[in-house]
NUMI-504169 format. One record per atom (N, C-alpha, C, CB): residue in three letters; x, y, z. Coordinates in steps of 0.05 Angstrom, whole numbers, plus 5000, padded with zeros to 4 digits. Glycine has a CB too. Example, Ala and Ser with C-alpha at 12.3 -4.5 7.8 and 13.67 -1.06 7.14 Angstrom:
ala526448865156 ala524649105156 ala526449345156 ala522649115181 ser525749555142 ser527349795143 ser525850015157 ser528249885114 
END
This chain:
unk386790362151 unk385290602149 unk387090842144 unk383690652175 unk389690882159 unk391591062151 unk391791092130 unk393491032158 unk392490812121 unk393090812091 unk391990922067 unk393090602085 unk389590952072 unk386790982058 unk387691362054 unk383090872084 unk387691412075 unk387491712077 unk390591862062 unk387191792115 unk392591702058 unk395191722060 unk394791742030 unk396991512075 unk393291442017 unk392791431986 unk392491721971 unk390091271982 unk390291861989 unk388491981984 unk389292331979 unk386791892005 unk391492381995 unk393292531989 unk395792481968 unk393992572011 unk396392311971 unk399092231950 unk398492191920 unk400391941959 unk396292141918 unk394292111886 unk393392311882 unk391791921883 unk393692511893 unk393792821890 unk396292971871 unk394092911920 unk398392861869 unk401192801870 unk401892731840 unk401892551891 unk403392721822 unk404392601800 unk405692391813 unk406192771782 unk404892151798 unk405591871807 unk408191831819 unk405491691784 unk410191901793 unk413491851801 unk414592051827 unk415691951770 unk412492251821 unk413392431850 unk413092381877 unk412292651851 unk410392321883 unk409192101905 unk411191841904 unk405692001896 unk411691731887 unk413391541896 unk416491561902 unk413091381879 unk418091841898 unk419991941916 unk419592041934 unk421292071910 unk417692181939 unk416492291963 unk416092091987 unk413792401955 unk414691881976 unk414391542001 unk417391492010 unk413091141980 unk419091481986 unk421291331992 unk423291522011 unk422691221964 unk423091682018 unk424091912024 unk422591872054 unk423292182003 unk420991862059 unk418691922086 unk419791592097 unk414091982075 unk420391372072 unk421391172095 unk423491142102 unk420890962092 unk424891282086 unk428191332094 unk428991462115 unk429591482075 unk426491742131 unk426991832150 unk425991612166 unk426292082152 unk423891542174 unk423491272179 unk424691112190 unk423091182165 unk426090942170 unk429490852178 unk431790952195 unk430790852159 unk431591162186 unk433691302204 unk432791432236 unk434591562185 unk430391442242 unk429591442268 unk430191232275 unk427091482274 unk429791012261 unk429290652276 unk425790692280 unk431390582319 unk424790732266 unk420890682274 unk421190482247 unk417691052270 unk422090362228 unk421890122210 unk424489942212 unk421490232180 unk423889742224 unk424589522234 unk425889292216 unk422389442247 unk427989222217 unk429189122196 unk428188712197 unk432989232201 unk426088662209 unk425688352215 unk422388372197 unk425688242256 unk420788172204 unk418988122199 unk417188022224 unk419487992180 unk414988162234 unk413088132254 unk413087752255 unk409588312244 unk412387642271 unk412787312287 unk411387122276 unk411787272319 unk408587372278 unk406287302266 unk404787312232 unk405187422280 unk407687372222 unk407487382189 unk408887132177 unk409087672175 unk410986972195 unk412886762189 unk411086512189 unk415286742210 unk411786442152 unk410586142144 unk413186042127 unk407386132122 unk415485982139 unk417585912132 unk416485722096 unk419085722160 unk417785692072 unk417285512062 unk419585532043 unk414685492055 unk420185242034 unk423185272007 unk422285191993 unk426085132005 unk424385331978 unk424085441942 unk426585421937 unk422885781932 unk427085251913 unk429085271899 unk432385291914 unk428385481884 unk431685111940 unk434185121953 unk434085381975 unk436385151931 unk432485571985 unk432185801997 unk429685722016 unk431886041975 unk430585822039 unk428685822046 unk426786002062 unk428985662052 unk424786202042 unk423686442038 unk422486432068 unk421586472010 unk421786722086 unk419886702105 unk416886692105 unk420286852117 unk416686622083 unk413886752079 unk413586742039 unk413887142096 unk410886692028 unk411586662006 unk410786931986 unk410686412000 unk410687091998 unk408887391993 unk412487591994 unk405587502030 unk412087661970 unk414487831954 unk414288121936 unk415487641933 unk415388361937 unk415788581930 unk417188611904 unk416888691948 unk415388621879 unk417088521858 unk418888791849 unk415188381832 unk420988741831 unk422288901824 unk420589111816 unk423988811809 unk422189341811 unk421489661796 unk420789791820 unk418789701771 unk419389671846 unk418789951867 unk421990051883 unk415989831898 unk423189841891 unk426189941894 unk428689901879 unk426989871914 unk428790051864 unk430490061839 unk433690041845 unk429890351825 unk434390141868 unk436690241872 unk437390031906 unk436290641872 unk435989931915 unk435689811941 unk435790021960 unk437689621947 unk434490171959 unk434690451991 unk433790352008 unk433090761993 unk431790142005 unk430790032032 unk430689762030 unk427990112041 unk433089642020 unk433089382022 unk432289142045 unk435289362017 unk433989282059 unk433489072094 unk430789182106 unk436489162125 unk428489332093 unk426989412112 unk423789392102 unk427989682119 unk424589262074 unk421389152072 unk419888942080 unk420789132051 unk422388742093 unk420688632112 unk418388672142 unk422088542117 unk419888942146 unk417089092162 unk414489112155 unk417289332167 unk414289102131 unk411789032117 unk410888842117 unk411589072095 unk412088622117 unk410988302121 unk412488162091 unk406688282121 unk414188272076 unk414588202061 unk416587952064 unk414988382050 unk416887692057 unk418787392054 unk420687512034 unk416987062040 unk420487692019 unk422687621996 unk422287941984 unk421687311969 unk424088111970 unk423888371965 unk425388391936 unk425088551989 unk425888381908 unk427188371885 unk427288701880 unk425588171862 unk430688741885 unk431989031873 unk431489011843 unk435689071878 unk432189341835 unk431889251809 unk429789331794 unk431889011809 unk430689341763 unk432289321758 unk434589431750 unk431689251751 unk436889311754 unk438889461753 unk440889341736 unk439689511777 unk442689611717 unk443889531697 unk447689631706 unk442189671669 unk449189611689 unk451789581693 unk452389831698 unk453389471673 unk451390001677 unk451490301683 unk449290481685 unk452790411666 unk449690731711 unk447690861708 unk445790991690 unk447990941717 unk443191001684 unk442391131673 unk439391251665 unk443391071662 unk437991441655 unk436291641677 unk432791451659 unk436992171669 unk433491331649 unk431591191639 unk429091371618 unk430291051666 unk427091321606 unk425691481585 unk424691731594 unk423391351574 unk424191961578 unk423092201592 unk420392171614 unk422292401568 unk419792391623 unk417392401646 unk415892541624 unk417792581682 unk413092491633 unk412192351652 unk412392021640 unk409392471660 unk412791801657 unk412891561647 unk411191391660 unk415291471646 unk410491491697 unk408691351714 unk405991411713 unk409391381739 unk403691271712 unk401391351701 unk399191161718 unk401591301668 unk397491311738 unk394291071749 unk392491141738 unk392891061779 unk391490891731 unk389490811734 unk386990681745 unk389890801727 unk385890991765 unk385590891789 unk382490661791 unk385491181808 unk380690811768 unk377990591772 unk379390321766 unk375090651746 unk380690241752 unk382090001745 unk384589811769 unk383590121719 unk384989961782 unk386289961798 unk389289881786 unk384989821818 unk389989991770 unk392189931754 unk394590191751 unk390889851725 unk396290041740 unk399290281732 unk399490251701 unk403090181749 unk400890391695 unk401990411666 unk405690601672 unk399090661643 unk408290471671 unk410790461669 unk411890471639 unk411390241682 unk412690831635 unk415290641617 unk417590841625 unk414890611575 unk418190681649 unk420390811662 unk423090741646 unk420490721692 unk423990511635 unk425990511617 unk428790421642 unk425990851598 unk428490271656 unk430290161674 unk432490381680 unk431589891661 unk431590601695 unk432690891704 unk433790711734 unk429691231708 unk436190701731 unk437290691752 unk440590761763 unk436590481756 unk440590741786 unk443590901802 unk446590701785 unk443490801852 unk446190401779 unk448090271765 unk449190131791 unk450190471746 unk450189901778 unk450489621799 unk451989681823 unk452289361785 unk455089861816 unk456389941842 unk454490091860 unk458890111837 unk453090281855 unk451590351879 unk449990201897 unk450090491873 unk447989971871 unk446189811890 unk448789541908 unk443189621864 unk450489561897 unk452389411909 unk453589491937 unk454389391889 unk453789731927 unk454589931960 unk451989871986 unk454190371952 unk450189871973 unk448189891990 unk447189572008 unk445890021971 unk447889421985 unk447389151994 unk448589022013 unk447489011976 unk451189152002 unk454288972023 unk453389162056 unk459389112006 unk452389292055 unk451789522079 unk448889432097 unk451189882062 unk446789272084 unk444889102096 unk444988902122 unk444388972079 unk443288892139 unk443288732157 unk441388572160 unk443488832175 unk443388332148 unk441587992143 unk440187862163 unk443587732137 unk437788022157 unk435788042172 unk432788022156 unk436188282184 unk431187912174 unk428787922160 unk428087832130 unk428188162162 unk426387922106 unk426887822087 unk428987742070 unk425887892080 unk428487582048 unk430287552023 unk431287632004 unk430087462013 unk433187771993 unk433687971985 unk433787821945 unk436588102005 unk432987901929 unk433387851900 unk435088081888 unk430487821885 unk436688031863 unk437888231850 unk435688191820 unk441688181847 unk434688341811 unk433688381785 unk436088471763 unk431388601788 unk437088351741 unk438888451725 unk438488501693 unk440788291730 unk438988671688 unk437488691653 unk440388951649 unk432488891649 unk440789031624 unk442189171597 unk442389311601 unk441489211575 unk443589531595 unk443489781592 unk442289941563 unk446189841598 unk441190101562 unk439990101535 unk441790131514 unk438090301533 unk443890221513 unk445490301492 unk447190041483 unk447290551500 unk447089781500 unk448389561498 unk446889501479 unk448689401518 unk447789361454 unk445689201435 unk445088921439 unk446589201406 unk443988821424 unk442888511439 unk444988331442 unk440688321421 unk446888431415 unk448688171415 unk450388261433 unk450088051387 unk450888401447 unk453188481468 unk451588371499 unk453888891467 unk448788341494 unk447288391529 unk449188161541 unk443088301535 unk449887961533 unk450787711547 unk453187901572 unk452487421519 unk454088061562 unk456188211582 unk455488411589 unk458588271574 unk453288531594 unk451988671615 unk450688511637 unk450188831603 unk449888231635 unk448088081658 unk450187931674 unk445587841645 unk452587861652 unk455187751669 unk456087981696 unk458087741645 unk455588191684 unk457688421704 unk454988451725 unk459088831684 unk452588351719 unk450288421747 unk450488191755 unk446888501745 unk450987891752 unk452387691770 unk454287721782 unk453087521761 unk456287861768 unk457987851791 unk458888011816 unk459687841782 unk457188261804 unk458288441822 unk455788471852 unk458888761802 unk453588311842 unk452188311861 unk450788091874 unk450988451855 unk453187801864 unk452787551869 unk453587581907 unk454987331845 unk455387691914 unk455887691944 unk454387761962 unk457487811949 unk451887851959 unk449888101966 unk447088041963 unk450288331948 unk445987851941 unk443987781947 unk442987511952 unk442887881933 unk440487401955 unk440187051952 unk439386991931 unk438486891969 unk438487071904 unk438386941885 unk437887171864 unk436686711888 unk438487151838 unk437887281813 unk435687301797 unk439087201800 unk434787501781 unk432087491759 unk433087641747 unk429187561765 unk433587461716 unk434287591697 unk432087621674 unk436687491691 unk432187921679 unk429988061664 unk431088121638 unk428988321677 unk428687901617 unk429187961593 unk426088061577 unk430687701582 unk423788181596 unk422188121583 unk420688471590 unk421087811591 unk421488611598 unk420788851598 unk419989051578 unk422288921607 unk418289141572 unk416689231546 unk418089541546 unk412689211548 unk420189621561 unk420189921560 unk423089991554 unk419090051589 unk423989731544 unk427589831534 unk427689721505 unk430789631556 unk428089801485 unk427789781457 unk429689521456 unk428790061439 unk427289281441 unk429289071432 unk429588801455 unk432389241429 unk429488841477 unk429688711507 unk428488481501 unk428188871532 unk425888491492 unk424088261496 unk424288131465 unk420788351507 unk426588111448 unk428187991425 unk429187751441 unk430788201410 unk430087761469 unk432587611483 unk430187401498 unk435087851508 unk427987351490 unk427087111491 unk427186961469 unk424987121500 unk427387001450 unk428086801434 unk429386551438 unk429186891419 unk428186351439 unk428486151460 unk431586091450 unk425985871459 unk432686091424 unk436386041423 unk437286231433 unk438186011394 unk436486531424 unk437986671442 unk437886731463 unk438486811437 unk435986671483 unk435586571503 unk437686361520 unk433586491497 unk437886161512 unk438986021510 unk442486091516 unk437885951489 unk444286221488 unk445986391484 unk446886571507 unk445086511464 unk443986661518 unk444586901547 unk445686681574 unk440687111561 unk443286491571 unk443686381602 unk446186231611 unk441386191608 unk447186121584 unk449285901590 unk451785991609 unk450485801563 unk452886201597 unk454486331614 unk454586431629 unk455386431612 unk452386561636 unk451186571672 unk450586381685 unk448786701679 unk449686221681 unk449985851696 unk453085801705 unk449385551667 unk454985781681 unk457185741694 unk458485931709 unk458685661681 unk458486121712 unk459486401721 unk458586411746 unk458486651706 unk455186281749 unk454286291772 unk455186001796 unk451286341765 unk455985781769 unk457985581790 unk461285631802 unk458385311772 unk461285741783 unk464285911792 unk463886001817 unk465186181774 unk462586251822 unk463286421847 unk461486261865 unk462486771845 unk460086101873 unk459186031901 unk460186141917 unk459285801909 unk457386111933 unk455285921932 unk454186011912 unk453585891953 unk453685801901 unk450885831879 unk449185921882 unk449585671869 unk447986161869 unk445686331877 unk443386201856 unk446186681873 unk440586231869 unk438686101847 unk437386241828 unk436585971859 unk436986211803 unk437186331784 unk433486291769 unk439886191769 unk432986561763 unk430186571762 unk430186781736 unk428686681794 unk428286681705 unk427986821688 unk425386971691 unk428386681667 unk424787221688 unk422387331684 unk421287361659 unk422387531694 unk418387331655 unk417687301629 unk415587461623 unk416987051622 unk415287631603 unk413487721599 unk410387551590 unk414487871585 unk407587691592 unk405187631596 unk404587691563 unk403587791622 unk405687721540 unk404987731520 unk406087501499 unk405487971516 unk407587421508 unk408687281487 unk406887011482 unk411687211493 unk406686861453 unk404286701448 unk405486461468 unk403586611411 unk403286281476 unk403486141495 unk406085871476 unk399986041506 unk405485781453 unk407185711437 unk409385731438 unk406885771421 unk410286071442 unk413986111440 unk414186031472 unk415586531432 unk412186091491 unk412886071528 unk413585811530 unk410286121553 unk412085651504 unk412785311517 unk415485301506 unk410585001504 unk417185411481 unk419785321467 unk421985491485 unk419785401431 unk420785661504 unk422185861518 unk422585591555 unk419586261519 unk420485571550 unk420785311577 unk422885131575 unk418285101578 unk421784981544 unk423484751543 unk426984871545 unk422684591513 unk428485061537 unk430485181543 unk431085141574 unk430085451534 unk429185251582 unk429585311617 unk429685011632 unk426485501632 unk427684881625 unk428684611636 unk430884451631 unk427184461634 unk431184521610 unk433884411600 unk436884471610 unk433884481573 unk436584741611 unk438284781627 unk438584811657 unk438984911619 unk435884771669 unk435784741689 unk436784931712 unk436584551687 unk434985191703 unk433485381708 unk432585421740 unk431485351690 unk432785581754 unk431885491785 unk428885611789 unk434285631811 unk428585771766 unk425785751767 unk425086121750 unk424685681807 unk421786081756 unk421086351724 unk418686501737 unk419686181683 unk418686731726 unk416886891745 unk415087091721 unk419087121771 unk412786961720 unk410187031705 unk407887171718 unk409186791696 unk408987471719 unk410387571687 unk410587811692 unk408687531658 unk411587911671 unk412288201674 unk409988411663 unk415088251658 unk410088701659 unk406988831655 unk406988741618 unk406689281666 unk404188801614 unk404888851587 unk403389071568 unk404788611575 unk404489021545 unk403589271527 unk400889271516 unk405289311503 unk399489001523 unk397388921504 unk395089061517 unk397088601501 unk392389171509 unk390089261517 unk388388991509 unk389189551504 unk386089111532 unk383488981527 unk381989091513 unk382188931545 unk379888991497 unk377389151487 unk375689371512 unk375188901476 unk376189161535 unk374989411552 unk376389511578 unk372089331562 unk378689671560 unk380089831576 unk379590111571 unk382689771574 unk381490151591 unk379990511592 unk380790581575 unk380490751614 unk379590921563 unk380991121548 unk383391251546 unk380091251549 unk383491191571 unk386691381585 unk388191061577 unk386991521637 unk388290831592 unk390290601582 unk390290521555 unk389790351595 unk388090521535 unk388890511511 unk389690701496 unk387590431500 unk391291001514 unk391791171500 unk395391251513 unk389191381503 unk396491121528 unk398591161548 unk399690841534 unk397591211587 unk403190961528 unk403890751520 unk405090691547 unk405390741495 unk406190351547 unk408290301570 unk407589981579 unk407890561599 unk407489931605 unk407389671617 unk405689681635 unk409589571627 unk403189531631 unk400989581639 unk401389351675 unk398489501610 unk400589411685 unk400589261719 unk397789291726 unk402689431748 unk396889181757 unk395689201768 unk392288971755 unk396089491772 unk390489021770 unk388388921770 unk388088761737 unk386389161778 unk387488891723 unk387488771693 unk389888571680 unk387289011675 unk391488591693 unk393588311682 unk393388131690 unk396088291684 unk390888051721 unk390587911729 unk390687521706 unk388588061742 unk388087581696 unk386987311678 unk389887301660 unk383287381654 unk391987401648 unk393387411630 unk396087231649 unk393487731618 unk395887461666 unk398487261682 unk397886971702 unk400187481707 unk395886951704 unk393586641706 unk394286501695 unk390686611698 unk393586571669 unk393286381644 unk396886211635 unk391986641613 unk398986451643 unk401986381642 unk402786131660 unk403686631650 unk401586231683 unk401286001709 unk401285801706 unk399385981723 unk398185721697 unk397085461688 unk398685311666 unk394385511679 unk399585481648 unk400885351630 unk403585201636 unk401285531612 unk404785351644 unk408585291654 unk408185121674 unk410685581669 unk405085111691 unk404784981706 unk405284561704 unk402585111711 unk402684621678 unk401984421668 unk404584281638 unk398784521660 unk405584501628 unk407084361614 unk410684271624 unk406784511589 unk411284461650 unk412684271667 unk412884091682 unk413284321675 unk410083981689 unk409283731703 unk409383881729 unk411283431699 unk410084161739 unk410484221763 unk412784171773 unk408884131777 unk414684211750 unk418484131759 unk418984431773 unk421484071724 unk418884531754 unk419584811749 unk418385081765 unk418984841722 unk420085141785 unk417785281810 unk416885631795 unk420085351853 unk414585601797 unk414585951793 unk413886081809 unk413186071774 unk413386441808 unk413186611822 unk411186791806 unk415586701830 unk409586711819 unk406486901805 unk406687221811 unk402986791824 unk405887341787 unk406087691792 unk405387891764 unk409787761803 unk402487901777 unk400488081757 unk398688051770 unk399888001728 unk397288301785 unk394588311784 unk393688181811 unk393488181759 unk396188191836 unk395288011856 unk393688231878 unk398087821871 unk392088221876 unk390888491894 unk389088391923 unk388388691870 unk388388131923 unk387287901950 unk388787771948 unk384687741952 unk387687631975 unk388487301987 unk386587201964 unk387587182027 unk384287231960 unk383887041947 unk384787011915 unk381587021951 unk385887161903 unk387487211881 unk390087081881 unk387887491879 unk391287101911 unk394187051909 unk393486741916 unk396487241931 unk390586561924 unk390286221927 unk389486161905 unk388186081948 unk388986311883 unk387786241862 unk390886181836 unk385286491857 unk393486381849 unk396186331831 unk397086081848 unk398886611829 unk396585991864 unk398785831877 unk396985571868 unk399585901916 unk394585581876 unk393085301862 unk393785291839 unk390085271860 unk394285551819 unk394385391798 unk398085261788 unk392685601774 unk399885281808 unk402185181811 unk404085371817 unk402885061792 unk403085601831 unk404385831834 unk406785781865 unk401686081836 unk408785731872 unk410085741889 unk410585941917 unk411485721876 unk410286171887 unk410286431903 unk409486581891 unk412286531914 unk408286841907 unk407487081890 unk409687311900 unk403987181897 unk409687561879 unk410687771876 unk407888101884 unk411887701842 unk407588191895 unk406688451892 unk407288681883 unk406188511906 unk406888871867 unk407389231866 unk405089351869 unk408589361838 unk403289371846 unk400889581843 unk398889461862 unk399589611811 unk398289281877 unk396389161895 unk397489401927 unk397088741898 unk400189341927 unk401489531951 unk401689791946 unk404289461959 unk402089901914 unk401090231917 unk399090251927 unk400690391895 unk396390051921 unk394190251926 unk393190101950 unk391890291901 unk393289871957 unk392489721988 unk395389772013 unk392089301981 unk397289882001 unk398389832032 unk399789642043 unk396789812047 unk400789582071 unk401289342086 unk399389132087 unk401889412110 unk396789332100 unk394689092104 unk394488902087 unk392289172106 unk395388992053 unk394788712041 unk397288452039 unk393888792009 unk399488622044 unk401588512055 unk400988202079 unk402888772068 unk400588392103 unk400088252122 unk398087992113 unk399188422142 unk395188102092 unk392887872086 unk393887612077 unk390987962064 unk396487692061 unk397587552037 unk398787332058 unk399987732015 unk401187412071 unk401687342087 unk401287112108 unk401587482089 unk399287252119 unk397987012137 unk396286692123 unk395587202155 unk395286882101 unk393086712084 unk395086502067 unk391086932060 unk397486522056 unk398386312047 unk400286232064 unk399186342022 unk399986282092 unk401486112104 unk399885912113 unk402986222123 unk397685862110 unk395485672116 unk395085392093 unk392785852116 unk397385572071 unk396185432035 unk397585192036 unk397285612000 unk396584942033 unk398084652029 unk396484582005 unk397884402056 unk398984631987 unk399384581952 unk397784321941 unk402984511945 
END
């Protein structure tokens, strides 16, 4: 109910502003000690993945903490798992404002924030400074924009390494609609081309951290399967469907078919489903994923995991629901036997 009222003021607010404004109010927060660096007793449904073993299968997907400011502390929310990020080698302030955009009858966002962030040594500062506690911490890693494609392979090397000590596993983001060129680097060879040397790089420094591609929700289901076969092949620790995307519906709003960027929330739902089922069914269920589009219920988030979903991811469900849906998520798939 707080929450409700809290919405209700802050959507008053320009999006990106309200959302420094939150981060700011939980930082004092933190610094009282009133947000708690564990996860409530009664949110813990231990389950493993890919060698990890998450508290819970309900996750904070990248882009709400960019920089990790509250890394160790979104497990007070009920969150199993929290993905920084994304974050690139070097800082930088990402596309002009305004870029954050609701859509509130829809219950949706529109992003083209352009991966604006502090740059790896900071989130690195911040990480090594955490207390391994409570949830799982992910690093999200993607380019810098001025890097060109054929160079990215050494921008994702320098976010392995410098933040291989610091978190429990990687997502390397190649599929983001808001950095010119980015979503070229699925091309399932060059694809391919990116990962190899982060595989070994990532056997080098052990422990081996587990390694997770994110994919965008547009690409034809065709290239997702030649983009799979890559991933199994190399043997991939697992893929997270999906990222927002650029595509409209026929019956989307005026304002979303008029705002460019990366569409989230409620309406990516059926799109990032449909990715599910597929990767699901054409990996035989080798290949673990992490559902994330459009998870706004429990019954939304039993409907990704039936369809082979491992785990889910949240953002725009928690702008506009809160903890409580946190906590729903929570409890409700800790009941879920696959």
């Amino acid at each position: 109910m707080w929450y409700r009222g809290a919405t209700r003021l802050l959507f008053l607010l320009p999006a990106e502003f309200a959302h420094r404004l939150v981060f700011f109010l939980l930082s004092a927060g933190k610094a009282l000690g009133l947000i708690k660096p564990w996860i409530p007793k009664s949110l813990l449904a231990p389950v493993k993945i890919a060698g990890l073993c998450f508290p819970n299968r309900v996750g904070l997907a990248a882009g709400m903490d960019k920089n990790a400011d509250l890394c160790e502390y979104w497990s007070h929310f009920g969150f199993g798992f929290a993905e920084m990020g994304t974050v690139t080698p070097l800082p930088q302030s990402g596309n002009p404002k305004p870029r954050l955009f609701r859509l509130k009858k829809e219950k949706a966002l529109i992003n083209r924030m352009g991966f604006n962030n502090a740059g790896l040594e900071k989130m690195a500062q911040k990480l090594k400074n955490r207390k391994r506690k409570g949830c799982l911490i992910g690093g999200n890693i993607g380019k810098n924009k001025q890097t060109p494609n054929q160079d990215a392979q050494s921008d994702y090397l320098k976010g392995l390494q410098t933040l291989h000590p610091y978190v429990d596993y990687f997502t390397v983001n190649v599929s983001s609609p808001n950095t010119p060129e980015l979503r070229a680097l699925q091309n399932p060879e060059t694809l391919r081309h990116l990962l190899l040397p982060l595989l070994k790089l990532n056997e080098e420094l052990q422990p081996k951290r587990p390694l997770f591609v994110k994919v965008d929700p547009d690409m034809p289901l065709e290239q997702l399967g030649e983009v799979l076969n890559v991933l199994m092949e190399l043997k991939i620790d697992g893929i997270i469907a999906s990222n927002t995307s650029s595509l409209r519906s026929s019956n989307s709003s005026k304002k979303a078919m008029r705002v460019q960027g990366g569409l989230s929330g409620g309406p990516l739902f059926n799109r990032a489903l449909e990715r599910v089922q597929f990767i699901h069914q054409k990996t035989k269920g080798e290949l673990p994923i992490i559902a994330c589009g459009g998870i706004d219920s429990y019954k939304k988030a039993r409907i990704m995991c039936k369809a082979g979903a491992s785990l889910v991811q949240v953002y725009t469900g928690f702008v506009y629901q809160g903890p409580n849906l946190i906590q729903k998520l929570a409890k409700g798939l800790g009941n879920f036997v696959p």
